[in-house]
C-alpha positions in Angstrom: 139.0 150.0 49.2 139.2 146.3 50.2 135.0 144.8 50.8 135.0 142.3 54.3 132.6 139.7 53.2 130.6 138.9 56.8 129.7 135.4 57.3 130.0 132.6 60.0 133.0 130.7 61.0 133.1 126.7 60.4 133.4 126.6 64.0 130.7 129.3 64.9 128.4 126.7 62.7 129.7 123.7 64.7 129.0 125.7 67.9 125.8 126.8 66.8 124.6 123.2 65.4 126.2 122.0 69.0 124.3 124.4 71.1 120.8 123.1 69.1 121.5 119.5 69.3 121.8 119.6 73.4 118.5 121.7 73.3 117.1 119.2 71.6 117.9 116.3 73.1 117.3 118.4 76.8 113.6 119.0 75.1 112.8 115.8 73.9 113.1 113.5 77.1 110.6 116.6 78.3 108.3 115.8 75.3 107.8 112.3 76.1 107.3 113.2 80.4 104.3 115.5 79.1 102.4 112.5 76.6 102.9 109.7 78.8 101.4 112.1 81.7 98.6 112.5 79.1 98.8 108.8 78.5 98.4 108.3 81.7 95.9 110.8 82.7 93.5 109.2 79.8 94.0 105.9 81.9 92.5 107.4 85.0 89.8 108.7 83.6 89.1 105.0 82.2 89.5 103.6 85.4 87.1 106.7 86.8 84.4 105.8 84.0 84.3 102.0 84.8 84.0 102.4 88.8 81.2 105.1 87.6 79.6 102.0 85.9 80.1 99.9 88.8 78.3 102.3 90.9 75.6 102.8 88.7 75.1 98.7 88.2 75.0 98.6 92.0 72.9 101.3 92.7 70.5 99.4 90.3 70.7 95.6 91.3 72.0 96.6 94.7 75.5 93.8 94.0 78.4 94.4 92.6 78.6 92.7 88.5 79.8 89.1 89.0 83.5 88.0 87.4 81.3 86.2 84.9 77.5 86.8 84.0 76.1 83.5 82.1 78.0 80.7 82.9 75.3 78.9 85.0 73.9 78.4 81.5 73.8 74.5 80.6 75.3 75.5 77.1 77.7 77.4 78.5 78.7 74.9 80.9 80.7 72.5 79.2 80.9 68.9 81.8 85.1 69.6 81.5 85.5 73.1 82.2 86.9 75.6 80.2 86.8 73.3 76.8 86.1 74.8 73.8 86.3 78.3 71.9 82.8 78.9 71.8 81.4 78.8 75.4 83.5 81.4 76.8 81.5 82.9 79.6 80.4 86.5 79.6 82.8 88.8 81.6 82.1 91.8 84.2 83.4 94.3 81.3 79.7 93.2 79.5 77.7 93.6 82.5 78.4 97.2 83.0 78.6 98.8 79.6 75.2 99.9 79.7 76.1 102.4 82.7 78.9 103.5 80.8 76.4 105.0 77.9 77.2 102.0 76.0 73.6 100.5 75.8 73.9 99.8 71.9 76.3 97.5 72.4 75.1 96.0 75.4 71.7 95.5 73.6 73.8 93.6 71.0 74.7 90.7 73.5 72.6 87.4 73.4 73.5 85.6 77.1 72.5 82.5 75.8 75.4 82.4 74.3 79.7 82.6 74.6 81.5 85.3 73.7 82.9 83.1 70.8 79.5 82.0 69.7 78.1 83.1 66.4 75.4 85.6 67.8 78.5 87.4 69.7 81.4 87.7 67.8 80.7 91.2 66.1 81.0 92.6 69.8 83.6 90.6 70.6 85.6 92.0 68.0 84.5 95.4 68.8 86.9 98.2 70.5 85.7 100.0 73.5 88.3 102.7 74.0 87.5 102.8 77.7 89.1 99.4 78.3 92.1 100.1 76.8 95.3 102.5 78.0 97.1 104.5 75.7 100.2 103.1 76.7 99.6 99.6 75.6 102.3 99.4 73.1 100.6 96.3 71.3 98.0 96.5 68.6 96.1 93.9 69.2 95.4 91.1 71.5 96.6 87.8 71.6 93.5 85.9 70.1 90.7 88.1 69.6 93.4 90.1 67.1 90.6 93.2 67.4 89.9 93.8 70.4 91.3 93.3 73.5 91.3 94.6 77.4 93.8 96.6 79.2 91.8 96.8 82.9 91.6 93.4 85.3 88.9 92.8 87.9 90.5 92.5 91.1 90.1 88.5 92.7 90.9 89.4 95.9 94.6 88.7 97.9 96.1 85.8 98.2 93.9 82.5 97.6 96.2 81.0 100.3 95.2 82.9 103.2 91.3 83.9 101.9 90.2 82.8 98.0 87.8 84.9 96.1 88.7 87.7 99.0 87.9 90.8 96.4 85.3 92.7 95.0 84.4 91.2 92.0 84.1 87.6 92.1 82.0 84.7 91.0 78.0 84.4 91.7 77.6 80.7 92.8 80.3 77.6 92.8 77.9 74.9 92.0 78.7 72.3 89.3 77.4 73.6 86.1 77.6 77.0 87.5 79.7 80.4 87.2 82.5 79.0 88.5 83.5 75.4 88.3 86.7 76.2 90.3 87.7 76.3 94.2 84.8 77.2 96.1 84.9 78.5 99.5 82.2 80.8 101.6 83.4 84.4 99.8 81.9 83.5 96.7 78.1 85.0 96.1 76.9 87.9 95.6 76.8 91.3 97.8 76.7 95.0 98.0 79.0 97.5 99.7 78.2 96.2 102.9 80.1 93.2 102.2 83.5 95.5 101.5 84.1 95.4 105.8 87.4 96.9 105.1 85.7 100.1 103.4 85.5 100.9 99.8 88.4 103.5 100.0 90.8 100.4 100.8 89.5 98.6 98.5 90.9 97.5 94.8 88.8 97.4 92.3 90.0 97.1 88.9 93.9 97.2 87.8 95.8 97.3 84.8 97.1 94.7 83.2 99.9 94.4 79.8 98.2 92.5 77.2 99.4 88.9 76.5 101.7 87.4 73.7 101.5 83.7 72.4 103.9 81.2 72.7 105.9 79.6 75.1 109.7 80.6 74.5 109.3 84.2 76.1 112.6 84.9 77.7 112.9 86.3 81.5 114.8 89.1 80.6 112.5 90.4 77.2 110.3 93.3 76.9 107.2 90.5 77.3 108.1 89.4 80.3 105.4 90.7 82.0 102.8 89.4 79.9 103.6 85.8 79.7 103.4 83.0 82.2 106.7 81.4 84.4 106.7 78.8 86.6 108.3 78.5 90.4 109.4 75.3 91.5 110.0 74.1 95.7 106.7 75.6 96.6 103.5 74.8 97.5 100.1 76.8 97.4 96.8 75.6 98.7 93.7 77.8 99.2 92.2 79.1 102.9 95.4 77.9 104.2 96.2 78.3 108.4 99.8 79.0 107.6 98.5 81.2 104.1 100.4 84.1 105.1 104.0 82.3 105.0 102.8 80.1 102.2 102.2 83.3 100.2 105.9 85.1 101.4 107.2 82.1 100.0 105.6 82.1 96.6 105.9 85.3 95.8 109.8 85.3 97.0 110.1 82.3 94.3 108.3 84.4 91.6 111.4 87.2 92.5 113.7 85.3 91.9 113.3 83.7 89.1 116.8 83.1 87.2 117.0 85.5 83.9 117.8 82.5 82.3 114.2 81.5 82.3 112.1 80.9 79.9 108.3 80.9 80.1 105.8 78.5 80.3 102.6 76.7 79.9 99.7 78.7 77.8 100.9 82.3 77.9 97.7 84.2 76.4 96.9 85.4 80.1 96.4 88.8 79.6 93.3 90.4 77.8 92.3 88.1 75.1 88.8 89.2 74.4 87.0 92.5 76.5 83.9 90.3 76.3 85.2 87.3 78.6 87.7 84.6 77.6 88.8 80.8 78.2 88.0 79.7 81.9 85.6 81.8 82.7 87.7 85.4 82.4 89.7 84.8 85.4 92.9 84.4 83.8 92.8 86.7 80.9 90.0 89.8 82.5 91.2 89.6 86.6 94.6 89.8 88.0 94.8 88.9 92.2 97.2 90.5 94.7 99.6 88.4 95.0 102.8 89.0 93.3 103.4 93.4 93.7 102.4 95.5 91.0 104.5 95.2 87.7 106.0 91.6 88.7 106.1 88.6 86.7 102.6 86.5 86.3 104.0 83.0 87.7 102.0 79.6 88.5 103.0 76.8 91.0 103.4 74.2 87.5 104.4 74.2 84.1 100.9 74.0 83.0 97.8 75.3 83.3 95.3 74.6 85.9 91.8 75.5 85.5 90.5 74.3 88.5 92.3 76.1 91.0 93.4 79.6 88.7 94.0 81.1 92.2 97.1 79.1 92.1 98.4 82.0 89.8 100.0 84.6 90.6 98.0 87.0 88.0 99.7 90.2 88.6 99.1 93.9 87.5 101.2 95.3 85.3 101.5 98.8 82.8 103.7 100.5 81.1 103.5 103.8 83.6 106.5 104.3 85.1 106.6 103.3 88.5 103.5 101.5 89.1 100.2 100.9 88.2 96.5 103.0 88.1 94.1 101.2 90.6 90.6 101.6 90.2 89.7 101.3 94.0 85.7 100.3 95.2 84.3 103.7 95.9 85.1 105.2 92.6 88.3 106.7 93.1 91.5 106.2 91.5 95.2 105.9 93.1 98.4 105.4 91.7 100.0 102.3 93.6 104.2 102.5 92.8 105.9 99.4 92.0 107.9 99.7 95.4 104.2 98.8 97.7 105.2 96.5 100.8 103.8 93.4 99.6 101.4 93.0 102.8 99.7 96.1 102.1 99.2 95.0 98.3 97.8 92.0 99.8 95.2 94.3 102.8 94.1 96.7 99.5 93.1 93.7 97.4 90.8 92.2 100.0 87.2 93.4 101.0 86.4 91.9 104.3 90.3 90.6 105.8 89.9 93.2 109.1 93.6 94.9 108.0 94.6 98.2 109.4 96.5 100.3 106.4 97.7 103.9 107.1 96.6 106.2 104.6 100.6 107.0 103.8 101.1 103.0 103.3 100.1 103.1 99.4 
């Protein structure tokens, strides 16, 4: 009697190992839906906890937490602004932590000092997981190595048509002040009856891609987004008549840049310390609507200008597909997508500008 040995064909095992390989490859791009959905969901909840905070700091000082908290201090308040490591002003993410069960820390802060200073630099340097999304891909920021901030106050639309039109802005714009930069009747301090346009409509906080050093970034890299370019054959001048136009035309320049291009100027804008950084946090801890979410961050020159950082297109940016997590004035959270008419990025980002948006606009 003859024995028939039972076994699998090479190509049943090619078939088989076939069959596996396209499950696999059907499964993974499913794997990595469900944890940046997770990723993402973690970043709403940030966004969630630090409007909490807001509400709570207003429901206790009755204002909303100015862009920067000591800078009216005379050793803070350098006669050149902006110069020096030590005398960063104290941001909005310090002002709240104690409403986001992070007294300890708060308690830790001496205002009578920067956030460079010697009596700040332990919380500097210290991570608060709230202010950072899980899908940063960096590990650490570009000078405070870290720590480092993945959420922007919002500085209103754009500085052409209305400066300092958002919610959180600076207290006071006299010299040796919180501000040293453009000044104009929006900046001060006020509750939620200064937000005219309602709460709802309002942005809050964004996100914003951590920055890279250096000044060689090319247009078409994976930075892109977190560096500086600069537009040339336009102009850009704050409370402008003809701000609308002026702000089309700035924001069509920053579109088309060539991907030739290269970036420019001082390109840590994004996040360099949580606690506040160089020129007062506006740069590095705010973003403005003026540029559409996940555009480039461009500037009218080469260089930087301190004086008028409203010049700047500082624009929202995350690596969520599709858009960005918007932490609006009442609390609330929304997901804008990348494709938002640029007029209605503009209405959300100020407080008191009288737009009408439709509730299906964004």
């Amino acid at each position: 009697m003859s024995t028939r040995r039972r076994g699998f064909t090479l190509i049943e095992l090619l078939v088989v190992i076939a069959i596996i390989a396209v499950l696999i490859a059907l499964l993974l791009p499913a794997v990595q839906a469900a944890r940046e959905a997770a990723r993402r969901s973690q970043c709403i909840n940030n966004l969630k906890q630090m409007g909490l905070g807001v509400h709570n700091y207003l429901s206790a000082n009755n204002v909303f937490p100015p862009i920067m908290g000591n800078w009216n201090l005379a050793a803070n308040a350098p006669a050149t602004p902006y110069v020096g490591s030590g005398t960063w002003p104290i941001g909005w993410a310090v002002s709240i932590l104690p409403n986001m069960e992070q007294s300890a820390l708060y308690n830790a802060v001496n205002f009578s000092n920067g956030t460079q200073d010697g009596p700040n630099t332990t919380v500097s340097y210290s991570k608060v997981a709230t202010y950072i999304c899980p899908s940063e891909s960096l590990a650490q920021g570009p000078w405070v190595g870290s720590s480092w901030i993945n959420y922007a106050a919002s500085m209103g639309g754009p500085a052409s048509i209305s400066a300092w039109s958002g919610v959180i802005g600076p207290m006071s714009g006299n010299a040796k002040s919180d501000c040293q930069c453009y000044v104009n009747g929006n900046i001060g301090s006020f509750g939620t009856q200064g937000v005219i346009d309602g709460t709802s409509n309002t942005a809050m906080f964004s996100e914003k891609l951590i920055g890279v050093g250096g000044s060689a970034t090319k247009m078409g890299s994976a930075n892109a987004k977190r560096v500086n370019f600069a537009v040339t054959g336009v102009t850009y001048s704050m409370d402008n008549a003809n701000g609308g136009a002026m702000a089309q035309s700035f924001v069509a320049a920053c579109k088309a840049i060539p991907n030739t291009a290269v970036s420019t100027g001082s390109n840590q804008w994004n996040g360099a310390a949580w606690t506040g950084s160089h020129a007062g946090t506006m740069r590095f801890n705010s973003y403005n609507h003026i540029n559409t979410p996940n555009g480039l961050t461009c500037s009218v020159s080469a260089g930087e200008d301190p004086g008028n950082v409203q010049t700047t297109a500082i624009t929202a940016g995350s690596f969520h597909s599709g858009g960005v997590n918007v932490g609006m004035a009442d609390g609330s959270v929304k997901f804008i997508k990348d494709s938002i008419n640029a007029q209605t990025w503009w209405a959300i980002g100020t407080r008191s500008g009288a737009e009408v948006i439709s509730a299906d606009s964004f």
